[in-house]
KEMARFI-478503 format. One line per field, with one value per residue: x, y, z of N, C-alpha, C in turn. Coordinates in Angstrom, 1 decimal. Example, Ala and Ser with C-alpha at 12.3 -4.5 7.8 and 13.67 -1.06 7.14 Angstrom:
BEGIN
n_X 13.2/12.8
n_Y -5.7/-2.2
n_Z 7.8/7.1
ca_X 12.3/13.7
ca_Y -4.5/-1.1
ca_Z 7.8/7.1
c_X 13.2/12.9
c_Y -3.3/0.0
c_Z 7.8/7.9
***
This chain:
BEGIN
n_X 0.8/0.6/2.5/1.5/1.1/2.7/0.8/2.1/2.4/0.2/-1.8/-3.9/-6.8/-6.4/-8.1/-8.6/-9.7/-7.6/-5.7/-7.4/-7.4/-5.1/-4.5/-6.2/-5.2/-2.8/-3.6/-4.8/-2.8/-1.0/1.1/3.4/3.4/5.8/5.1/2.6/3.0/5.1/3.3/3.6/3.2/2.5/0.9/-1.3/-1.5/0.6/0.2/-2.5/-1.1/-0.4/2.1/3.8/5.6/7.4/7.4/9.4/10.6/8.9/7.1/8.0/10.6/13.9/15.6/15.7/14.7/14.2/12.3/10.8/7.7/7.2/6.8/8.5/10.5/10.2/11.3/8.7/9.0/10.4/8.7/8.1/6.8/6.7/8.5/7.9/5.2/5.3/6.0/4.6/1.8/3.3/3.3/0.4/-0.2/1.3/3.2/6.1/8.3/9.8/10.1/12.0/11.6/13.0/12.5/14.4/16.8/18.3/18.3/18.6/21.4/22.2/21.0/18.9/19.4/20.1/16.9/16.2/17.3/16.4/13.8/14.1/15.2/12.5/11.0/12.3/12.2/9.2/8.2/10.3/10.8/10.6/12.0/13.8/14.3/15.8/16.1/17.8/19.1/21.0/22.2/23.6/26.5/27.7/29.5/29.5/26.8/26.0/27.4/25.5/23.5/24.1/24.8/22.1/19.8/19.5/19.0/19.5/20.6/19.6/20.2/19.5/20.9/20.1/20.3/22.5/25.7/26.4/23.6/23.2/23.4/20.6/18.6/19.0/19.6/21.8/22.8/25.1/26.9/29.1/29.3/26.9/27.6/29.9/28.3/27.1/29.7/30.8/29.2/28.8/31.3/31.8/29.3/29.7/28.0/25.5/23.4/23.4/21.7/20.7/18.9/18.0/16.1/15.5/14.7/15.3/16.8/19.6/21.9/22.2/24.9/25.9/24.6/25.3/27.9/27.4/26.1/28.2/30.2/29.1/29.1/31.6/31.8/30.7/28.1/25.0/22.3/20.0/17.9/16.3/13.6/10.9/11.2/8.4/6.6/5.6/3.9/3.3/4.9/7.6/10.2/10.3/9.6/11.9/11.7/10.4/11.3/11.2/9.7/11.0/13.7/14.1/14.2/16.9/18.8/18.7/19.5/21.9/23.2/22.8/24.6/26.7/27.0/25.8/23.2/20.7/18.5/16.0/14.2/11.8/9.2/7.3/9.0/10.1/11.9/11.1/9.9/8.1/10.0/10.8/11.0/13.2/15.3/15.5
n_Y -1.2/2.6/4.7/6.7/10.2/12.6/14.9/17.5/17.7/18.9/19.8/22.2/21.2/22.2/25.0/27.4/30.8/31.7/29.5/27.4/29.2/29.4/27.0/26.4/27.7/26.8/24.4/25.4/26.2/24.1/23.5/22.6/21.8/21.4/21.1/19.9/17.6/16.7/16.4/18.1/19.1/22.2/23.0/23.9/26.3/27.7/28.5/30.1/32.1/33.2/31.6/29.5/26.7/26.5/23.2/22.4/20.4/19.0/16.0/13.8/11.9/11.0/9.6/7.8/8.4/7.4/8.5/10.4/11.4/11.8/11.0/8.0/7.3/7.3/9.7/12.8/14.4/18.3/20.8/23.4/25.9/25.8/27.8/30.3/30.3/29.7/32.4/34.1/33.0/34.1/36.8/36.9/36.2/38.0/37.8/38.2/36.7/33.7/30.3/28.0/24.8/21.0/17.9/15.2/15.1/12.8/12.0/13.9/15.8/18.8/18.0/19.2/22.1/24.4/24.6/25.6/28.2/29.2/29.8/31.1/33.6/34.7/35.0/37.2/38.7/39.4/39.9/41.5/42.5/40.9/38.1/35.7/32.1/29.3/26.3/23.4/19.9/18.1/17.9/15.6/16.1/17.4/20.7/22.2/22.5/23.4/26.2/27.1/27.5/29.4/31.2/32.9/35.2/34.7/35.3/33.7/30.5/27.1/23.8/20.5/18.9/16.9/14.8/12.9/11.7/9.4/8.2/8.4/6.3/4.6/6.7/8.8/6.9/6.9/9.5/11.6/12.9/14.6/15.0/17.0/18.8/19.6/21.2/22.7/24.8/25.2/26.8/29.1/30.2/30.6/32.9/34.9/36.5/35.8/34.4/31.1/28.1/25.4/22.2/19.9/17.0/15.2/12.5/10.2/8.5/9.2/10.8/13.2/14.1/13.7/15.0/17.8/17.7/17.9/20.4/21.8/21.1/22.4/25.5/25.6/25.6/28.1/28.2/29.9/29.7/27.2/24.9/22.7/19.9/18.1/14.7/13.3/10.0/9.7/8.1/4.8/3.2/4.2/5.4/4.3/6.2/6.9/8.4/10.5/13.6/15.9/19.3/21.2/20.1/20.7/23.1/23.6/22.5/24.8/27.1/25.6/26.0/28.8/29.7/28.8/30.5/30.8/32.6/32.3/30.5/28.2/26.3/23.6/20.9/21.0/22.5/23.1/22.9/25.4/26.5/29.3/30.6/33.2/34.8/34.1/35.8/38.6
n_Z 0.0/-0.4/0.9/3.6/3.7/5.9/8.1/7.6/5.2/3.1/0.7/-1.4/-3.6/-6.8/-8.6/-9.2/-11.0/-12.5/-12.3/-14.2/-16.1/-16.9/-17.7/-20.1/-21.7/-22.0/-23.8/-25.5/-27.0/-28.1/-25.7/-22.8/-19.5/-16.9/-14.5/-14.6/-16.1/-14.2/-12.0/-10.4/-6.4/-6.2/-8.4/-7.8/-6.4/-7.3/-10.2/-9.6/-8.8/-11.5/-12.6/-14.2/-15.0/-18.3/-20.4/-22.8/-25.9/-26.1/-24.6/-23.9/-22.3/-22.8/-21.4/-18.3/-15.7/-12.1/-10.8/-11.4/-13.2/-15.9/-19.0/-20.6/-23.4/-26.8/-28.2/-30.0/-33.0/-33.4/-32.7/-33.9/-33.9/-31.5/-29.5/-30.0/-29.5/-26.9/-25.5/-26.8/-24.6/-22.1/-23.1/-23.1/-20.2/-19.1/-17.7/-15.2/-14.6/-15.7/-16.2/-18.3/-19.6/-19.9/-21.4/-21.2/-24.1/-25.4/-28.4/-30.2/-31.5/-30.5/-27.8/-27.8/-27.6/-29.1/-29.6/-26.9/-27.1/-28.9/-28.1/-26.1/-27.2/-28.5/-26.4/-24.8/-27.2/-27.7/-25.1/-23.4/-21.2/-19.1/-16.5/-17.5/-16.4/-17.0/-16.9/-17.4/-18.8/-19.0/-21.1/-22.1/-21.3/-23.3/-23.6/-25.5/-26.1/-24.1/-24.2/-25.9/-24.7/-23.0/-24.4/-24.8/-23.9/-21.0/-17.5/-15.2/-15.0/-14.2/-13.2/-12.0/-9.4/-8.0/-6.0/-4.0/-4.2/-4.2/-4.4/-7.3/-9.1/-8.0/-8.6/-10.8/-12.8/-15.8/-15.4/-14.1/-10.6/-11.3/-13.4/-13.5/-11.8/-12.8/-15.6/-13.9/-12.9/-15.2/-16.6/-14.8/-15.6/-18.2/-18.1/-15.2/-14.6/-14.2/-13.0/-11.1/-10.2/-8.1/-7.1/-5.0/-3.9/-1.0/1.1/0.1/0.8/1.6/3.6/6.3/6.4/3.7/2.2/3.2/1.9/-0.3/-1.0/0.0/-1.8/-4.4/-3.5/-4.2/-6.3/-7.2/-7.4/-6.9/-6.1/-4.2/-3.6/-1.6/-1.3/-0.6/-1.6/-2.9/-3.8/-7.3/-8.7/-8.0/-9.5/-9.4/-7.3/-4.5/-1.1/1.2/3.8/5.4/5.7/8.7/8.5/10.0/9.9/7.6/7.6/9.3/7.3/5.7/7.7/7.3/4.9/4.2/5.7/4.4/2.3/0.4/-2.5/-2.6/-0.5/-0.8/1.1/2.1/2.9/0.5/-1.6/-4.6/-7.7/-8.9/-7.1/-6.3/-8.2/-8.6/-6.7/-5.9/-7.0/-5.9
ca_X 0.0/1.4/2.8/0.4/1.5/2.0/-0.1/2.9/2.6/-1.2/-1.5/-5.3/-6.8/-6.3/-9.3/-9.2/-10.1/-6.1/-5.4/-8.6/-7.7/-3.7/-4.8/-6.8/-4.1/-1.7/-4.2/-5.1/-0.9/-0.3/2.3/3.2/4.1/6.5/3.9/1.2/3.9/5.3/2.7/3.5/1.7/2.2/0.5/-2.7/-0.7/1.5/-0.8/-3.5/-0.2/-0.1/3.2/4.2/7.7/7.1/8.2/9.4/11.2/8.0/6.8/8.4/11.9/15.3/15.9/14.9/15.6/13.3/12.0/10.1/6.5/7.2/6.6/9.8/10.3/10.7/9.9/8.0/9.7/10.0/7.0/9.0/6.1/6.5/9.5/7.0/4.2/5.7/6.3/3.2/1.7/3.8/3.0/-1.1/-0.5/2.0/4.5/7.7/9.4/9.4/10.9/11.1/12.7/12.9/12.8/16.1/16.3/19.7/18.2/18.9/23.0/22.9/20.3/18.2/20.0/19.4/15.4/16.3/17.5/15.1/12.9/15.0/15.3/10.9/10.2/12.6/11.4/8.0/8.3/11.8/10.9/10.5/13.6/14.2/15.3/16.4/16.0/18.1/19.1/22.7/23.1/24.7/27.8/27.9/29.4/28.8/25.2/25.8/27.3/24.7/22.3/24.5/24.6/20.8/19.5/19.1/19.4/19.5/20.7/19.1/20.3/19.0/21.8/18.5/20.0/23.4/26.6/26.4/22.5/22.7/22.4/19.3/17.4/19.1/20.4/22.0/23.5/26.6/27.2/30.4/28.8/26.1/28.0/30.6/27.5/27.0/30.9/31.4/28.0/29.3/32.6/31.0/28.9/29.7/26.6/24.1/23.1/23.1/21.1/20.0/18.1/18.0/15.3/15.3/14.0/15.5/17.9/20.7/21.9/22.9/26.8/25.7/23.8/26.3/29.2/27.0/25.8/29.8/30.8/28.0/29.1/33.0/31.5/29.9/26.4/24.2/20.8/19.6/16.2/16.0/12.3/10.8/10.4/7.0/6.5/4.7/3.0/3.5/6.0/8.7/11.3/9.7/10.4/12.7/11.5/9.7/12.0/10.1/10.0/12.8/15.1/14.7/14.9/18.1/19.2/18.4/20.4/23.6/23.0/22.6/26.2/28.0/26.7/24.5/22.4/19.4/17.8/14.3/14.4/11.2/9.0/7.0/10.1/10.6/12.9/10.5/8.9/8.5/11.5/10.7/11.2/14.8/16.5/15.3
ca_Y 0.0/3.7/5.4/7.5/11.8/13.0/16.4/18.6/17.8/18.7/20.9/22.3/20.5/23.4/25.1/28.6/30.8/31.4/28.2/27.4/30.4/29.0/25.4/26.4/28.8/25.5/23.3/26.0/26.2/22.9/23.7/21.6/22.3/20.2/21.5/19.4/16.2/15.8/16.4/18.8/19.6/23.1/23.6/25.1/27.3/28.5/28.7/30.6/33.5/33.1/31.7/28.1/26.1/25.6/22.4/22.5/19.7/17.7/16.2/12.4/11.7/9.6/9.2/6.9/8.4/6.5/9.7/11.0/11.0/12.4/9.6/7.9/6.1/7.7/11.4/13.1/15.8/19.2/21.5/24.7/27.0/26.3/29.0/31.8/30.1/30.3/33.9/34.6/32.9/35.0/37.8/36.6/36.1/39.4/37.3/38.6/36.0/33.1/29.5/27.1/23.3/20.2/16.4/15.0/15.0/12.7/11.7/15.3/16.0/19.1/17.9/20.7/23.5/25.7/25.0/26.4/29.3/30.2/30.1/32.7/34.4/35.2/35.4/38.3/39.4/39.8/40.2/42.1/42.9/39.7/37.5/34.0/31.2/28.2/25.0/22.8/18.9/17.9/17.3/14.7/15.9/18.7/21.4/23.0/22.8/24.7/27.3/27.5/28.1/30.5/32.7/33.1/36.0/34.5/35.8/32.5/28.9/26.3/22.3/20.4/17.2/15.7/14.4/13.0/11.0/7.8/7.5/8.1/4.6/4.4/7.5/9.2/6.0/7.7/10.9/11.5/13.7/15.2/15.6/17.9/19.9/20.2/21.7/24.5/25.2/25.9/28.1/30.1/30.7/31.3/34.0/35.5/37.6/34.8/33.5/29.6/27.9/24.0/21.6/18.7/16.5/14.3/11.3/9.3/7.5/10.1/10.9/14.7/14.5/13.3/16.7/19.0/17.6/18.5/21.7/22.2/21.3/23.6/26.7/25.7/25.8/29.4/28.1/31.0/29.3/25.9/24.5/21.5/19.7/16.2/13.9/12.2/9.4/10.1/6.6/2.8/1.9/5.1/5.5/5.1/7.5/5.9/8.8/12.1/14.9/16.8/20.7/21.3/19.3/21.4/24.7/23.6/22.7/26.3/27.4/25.3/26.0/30.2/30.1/28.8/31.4/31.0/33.9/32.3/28.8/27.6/24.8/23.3/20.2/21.4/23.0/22.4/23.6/27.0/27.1/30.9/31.3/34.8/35.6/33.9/36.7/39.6
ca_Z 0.0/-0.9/2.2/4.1/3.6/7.0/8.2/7.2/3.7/2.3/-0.4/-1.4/-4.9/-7.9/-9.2/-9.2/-12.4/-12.9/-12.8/-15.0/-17.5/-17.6/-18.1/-21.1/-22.6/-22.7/-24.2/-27.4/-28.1/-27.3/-24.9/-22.1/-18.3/-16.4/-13.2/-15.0/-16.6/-13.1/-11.2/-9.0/-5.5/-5.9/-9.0/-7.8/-5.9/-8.9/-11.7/-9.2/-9.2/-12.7/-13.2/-14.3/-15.4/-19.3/-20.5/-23.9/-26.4/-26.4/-23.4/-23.6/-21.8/-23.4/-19.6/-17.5/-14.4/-10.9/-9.4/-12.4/-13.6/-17.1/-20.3/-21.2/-25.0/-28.3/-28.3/-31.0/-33.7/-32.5/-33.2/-34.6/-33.4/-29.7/-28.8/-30.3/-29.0/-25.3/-25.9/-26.7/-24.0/-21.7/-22.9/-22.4/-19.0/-17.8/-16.9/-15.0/-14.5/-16.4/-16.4/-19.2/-18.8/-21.1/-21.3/-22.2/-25.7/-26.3/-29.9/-30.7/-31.7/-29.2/-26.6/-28.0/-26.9/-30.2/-29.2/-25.5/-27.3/-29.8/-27.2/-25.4/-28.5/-28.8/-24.5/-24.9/-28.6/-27.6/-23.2/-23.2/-19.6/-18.5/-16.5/-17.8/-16.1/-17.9/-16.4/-18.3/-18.9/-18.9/-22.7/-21.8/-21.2/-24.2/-23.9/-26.9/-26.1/-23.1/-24.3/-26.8/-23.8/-22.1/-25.3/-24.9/-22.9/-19.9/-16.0/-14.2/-15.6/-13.6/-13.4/-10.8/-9.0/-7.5/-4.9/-3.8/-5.8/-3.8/-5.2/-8.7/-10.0/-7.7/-8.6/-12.0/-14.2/-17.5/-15.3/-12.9/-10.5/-11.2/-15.0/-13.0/-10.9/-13.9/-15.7/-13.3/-12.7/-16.7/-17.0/-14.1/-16.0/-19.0/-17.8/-14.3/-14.2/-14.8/-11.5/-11.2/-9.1/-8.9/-6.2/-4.5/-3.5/0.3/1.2/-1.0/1.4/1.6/5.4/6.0/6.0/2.1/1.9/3.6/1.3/-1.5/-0.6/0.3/-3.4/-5.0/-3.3/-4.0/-7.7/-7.1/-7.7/-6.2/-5.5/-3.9/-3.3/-1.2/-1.1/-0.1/-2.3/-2.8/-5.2/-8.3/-9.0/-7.7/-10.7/-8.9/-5.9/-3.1/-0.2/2.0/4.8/5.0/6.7/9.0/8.2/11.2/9.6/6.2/8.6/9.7/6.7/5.2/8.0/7.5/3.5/4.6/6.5/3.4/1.9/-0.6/-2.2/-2.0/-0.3/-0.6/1.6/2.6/2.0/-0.5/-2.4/-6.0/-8.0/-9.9/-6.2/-5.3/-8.4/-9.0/-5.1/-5.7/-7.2/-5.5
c_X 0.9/1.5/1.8/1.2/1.7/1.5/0.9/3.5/1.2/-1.0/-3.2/-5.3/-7.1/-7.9/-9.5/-9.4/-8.5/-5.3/-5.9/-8.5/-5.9/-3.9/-5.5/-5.6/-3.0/-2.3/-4.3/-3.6/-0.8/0.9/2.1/3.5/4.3/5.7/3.0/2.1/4.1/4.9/2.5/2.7/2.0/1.2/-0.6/-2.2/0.2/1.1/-1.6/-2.5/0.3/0.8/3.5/5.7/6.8/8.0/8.2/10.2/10.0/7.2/7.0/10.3/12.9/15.7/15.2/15.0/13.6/12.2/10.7/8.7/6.2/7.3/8.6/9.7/10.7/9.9/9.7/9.3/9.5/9.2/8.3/8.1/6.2/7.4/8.4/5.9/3.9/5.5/4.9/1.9/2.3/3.1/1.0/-1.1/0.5/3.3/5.8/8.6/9.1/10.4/10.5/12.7/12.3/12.5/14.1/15.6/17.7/19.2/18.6/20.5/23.5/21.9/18.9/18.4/19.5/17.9/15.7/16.3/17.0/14.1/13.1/14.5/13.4/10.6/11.0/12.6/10.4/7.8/9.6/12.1/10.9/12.1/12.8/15.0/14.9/16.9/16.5/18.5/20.7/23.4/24.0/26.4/28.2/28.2/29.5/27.2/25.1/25.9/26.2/23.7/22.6/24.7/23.5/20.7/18.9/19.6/19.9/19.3/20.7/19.6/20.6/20.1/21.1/18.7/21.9/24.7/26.3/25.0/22.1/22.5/21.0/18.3/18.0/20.4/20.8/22.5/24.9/26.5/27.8/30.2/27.6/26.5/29.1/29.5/27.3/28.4/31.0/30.0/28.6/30.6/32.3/30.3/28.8/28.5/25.1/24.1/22.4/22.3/20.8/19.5/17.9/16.7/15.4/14.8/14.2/16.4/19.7/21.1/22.9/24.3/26.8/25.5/24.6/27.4/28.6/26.7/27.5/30.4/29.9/28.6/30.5/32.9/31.3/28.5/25.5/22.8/20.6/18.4/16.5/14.5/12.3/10.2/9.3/7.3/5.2/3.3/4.0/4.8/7.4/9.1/10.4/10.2/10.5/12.1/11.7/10.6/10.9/10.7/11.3/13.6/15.7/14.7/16.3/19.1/19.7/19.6/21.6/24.2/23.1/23.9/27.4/27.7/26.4/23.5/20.9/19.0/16.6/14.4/12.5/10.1/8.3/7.6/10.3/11.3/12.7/9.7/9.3/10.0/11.3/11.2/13.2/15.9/16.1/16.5
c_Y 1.3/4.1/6.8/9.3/11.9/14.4/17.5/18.4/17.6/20.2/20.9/22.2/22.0/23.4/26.7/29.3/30.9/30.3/27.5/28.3/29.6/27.6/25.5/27.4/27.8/24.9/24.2/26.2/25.3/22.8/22.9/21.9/21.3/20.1/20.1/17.2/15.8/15.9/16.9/19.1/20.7/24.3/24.6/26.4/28.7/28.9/29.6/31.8/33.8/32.5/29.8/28.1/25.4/24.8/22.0/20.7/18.6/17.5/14.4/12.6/10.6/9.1/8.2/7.1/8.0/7.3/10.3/10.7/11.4/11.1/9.4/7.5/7.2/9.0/12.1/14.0/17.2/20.1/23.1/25.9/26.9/27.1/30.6/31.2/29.8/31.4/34.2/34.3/33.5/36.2/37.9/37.0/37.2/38.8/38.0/38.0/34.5/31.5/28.0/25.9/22.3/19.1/16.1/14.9/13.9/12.3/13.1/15.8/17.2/19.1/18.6/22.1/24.6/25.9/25.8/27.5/30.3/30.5/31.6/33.8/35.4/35.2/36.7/39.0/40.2/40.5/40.8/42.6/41.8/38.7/35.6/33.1/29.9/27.2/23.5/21.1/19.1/18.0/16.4/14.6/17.2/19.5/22.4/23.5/23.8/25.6/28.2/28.1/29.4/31.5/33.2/34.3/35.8/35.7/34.6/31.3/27.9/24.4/21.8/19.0/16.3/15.2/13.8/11.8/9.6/7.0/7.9/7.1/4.0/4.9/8.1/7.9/6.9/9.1/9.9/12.6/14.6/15.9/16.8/19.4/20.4/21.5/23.2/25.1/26.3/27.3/29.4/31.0/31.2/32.6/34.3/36.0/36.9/34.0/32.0/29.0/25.7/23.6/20.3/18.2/15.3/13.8/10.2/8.1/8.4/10.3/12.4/14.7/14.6/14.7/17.9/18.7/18.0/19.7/22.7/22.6/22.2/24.9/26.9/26.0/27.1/29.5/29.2/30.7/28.6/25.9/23.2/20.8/18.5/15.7/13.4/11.0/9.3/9.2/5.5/2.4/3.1/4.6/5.5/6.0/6.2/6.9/10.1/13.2/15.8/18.2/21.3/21.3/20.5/23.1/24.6/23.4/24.1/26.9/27.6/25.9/28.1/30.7/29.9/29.7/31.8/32.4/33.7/30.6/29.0/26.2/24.1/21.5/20.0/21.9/22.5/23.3/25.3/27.3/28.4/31.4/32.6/35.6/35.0/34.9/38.0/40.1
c_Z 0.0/0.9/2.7/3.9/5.1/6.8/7.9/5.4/2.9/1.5/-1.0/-3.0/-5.6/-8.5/-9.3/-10.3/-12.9/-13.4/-14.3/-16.4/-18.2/-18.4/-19.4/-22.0/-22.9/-23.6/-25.6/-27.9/-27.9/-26.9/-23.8/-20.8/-17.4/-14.7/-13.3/-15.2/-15.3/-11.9/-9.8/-7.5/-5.2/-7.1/-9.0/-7.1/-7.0/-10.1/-10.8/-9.5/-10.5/-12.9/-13.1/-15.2/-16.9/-19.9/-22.1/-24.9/-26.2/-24.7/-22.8/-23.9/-22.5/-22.0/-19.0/-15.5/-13.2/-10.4/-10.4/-12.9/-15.2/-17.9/-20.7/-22.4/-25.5/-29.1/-29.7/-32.1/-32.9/-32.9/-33.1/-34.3/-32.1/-29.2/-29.1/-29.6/-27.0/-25.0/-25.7/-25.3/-22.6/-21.5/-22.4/-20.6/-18.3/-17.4/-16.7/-14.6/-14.9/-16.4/-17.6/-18.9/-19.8/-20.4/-21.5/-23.6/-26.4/-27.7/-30.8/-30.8/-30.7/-28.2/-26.6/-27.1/-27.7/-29.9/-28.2/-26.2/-27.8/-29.3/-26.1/-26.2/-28.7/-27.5/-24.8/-25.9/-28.1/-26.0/-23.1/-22.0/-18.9/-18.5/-16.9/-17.3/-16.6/-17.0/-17.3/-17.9/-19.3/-20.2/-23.2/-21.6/-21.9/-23.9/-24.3/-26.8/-25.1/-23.3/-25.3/-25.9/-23.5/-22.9/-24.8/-24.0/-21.5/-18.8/-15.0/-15.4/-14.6/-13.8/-12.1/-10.4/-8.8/-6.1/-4.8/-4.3/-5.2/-4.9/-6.7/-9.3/-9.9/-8.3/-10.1/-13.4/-15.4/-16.9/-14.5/-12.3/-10.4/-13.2/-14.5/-12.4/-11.8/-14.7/-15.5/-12.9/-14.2/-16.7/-16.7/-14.6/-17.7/-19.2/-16.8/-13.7/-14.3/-13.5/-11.9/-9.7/-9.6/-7.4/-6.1/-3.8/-2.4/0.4/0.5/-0.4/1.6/3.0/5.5/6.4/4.4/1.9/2.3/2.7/0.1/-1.4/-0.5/-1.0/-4.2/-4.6/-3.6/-5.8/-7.8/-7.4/-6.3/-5.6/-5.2/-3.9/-2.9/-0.6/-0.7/-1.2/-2.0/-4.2/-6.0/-8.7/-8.1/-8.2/-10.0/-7.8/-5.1/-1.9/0.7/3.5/4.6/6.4/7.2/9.0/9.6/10.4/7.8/7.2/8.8/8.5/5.8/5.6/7.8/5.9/3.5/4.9/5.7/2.8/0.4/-0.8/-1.7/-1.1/-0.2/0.1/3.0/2.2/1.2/-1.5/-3.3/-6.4/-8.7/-8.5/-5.9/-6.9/-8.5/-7.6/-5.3/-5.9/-6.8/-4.4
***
C-alpha cells in the first residue's frame, strides 16, 4: 500500500479561475508544463499566481531516471512553433518572470540547446521585460550545447543534481554527479553575471553528511541558489520514499545552506525547483 503523507505535507486540490484560465491557454498552443507532466503539489498554488515552469522539447523523456512522472520512449519531432508560441503565452499572461525546462532529448545531436535558445530568442522578442530562467538537462555531457544556452538571454541557468553521488544509479540512471556539478561550474565561467542555481530532492535515502558535502561542493563551484524539497512518489511503478523529513530538519538545513553562503535557499517540504523562483533573485 502507498505510504500515508504525514499532516505537514497537504496541499489544497487546484481550481481557481487562474489556474482554469492557464490550463486552457496551454491546451489551445499545445504547450506543455513540467507543473502538470510531473505532477506537481504546488500547482494550484503556482498557476492561481499566474506563473508556471514551461516544459518544452515535447513532453516524452530519453531518460529513465526513478524519481520522475514524465513519459519515457521515443519522443515526437520538435513543433517549430513552440519558442513563439511560449512567448506569446507570456505575454497573455503578464509574466515577470518566467521558467522554461525540457525532457532530455539525447536523440537530438545538441540535446536541444538551439530549441532552449530560440525560445529565449521570442520570450525576450515579444516580453523584453521579462527575467528567464532556464531549467536545463545535462546534454549529456555537451558542452557546446551549453554554451549554446549560455549565449541566450538569460538571468538565471538552472540544473537540478537531485540528490546525492552515492545515489545516482538508484534515482538518476543515465546521469553523474560530477557531469552535474561540472555543468553548473562551466556556465558560471561562462557568464559570471548569470546567476546559477539547482536543487536537490530528500528522502531518498541520503543521510545529512551526504547533503552537507554536496551543498559544500555547490558553493566551491559558485552556484548562487539551492532549493532542497521532499520527495514524494509520483506513481507505484517510482522510488519510493525511503522517509519524509520533517520541516525542522529542512529549517536547519536552510540554515547550515545560509552560512555557506549562498544567495538564496528555498528549503522546505513542499520546495521544488521553480517554487516561489521569481522571489529567488530579488
Amino acid at each position: 500500500m502507498p505510504r500515508r503523507h504525514p499532516d505537514w505535507i497537504k496541499v489544497k486540490a487546484p481550481g481557481n479561475p487562474n489556474y482554469l484560465r492557464l490550463k486552457r491557454l496551454m491546451r489551445e498552443k499545445n504547450l506543455h508544463t513540467v507543473c502538470e507532466e510531473a505532477r506537481c503539489p504546488n500547482i494550484g498554488e503556482c498557476w492561481g499566481n499566474k506563473t508556471a515552469t514551461f516544459l518544452i522539447l515535447g513532453d516524452t523523456c530519453t531518460r529513465g531516471c526513478r524519481f520522475c512522472a514524465i513519459d519515457k520512449g521515443k519522443p515526437v519531432a520538435l513543433d517549430p512553433e513552440e519558442p513563439r508560441n511560449v512567448a506569446l503565452t507570456v505575454k497573455e499572461l503578464g509574466l515577470d518572470h518566467i521558467v522554461v525546462t525540457s525532457v532530455n532529448r539525447d536523440d537530438l545531436p545538441d540535446g536541444g540547446a538551439a530549441h532552449f535558445a530560440k525560445t529565449v530568442f521570442w520570450i525576450k522578442s515579444i516580453n523584453p521585460a521579462t527575467r528567464v530562467e532556464l531549467l536545463i538537462p545535462d546534454f549529456d555531457g555537451n558542452m557546446n550545447a551549453l554554451e549554446t544556452v549560455m549565449s541566450s538571454a538569460i538571468e538565471i541557468l538552472n540544473h537540478n543534481i537531485e540528490t546525492v553521488p552515492r545515489l545516482y544509479g538508484k534515482v538518476r540512471p543515465g546521469h553523474t554527479y560530477e557531469r552535474s556539478v561540472q555543468i553548473l561550474k562551466h556556465a558560471k565561467e561562462l557568464r559570471p553575471e548569470v546567476l546559477t542555481k539547482t536543487g536537490m530532492m530528500l528522502g531518498v535515502g541520503e543521510t545529512r553528511d551526504e547533503v552537507m558535502a554536496a551543498l559544500h561542493d555547490l558553493r566551491a563551484n559558485d552556484v548562487d541558489i539551492v532549493t532542497l524539497g521532499q520527495y514524494l512518489q509520483p506513481s507505484p511503478k517510482l522510488l519510493k520514499v525511503e522517509r519524509y523529513l520533517h520541516p525542522d530538519e529542512f529549517r536547519e538545513f536552510k540554515d547550515a545552506a545560509d552560512e555557506l553562503g549562498f544567495r538564496h535557499v528555498e528549503s522546505g517540504p513542499l520546495v521544488r525547483s521553480s517554487y516561489h523562483a521569481w522571489s529567488h533573485v530579488q
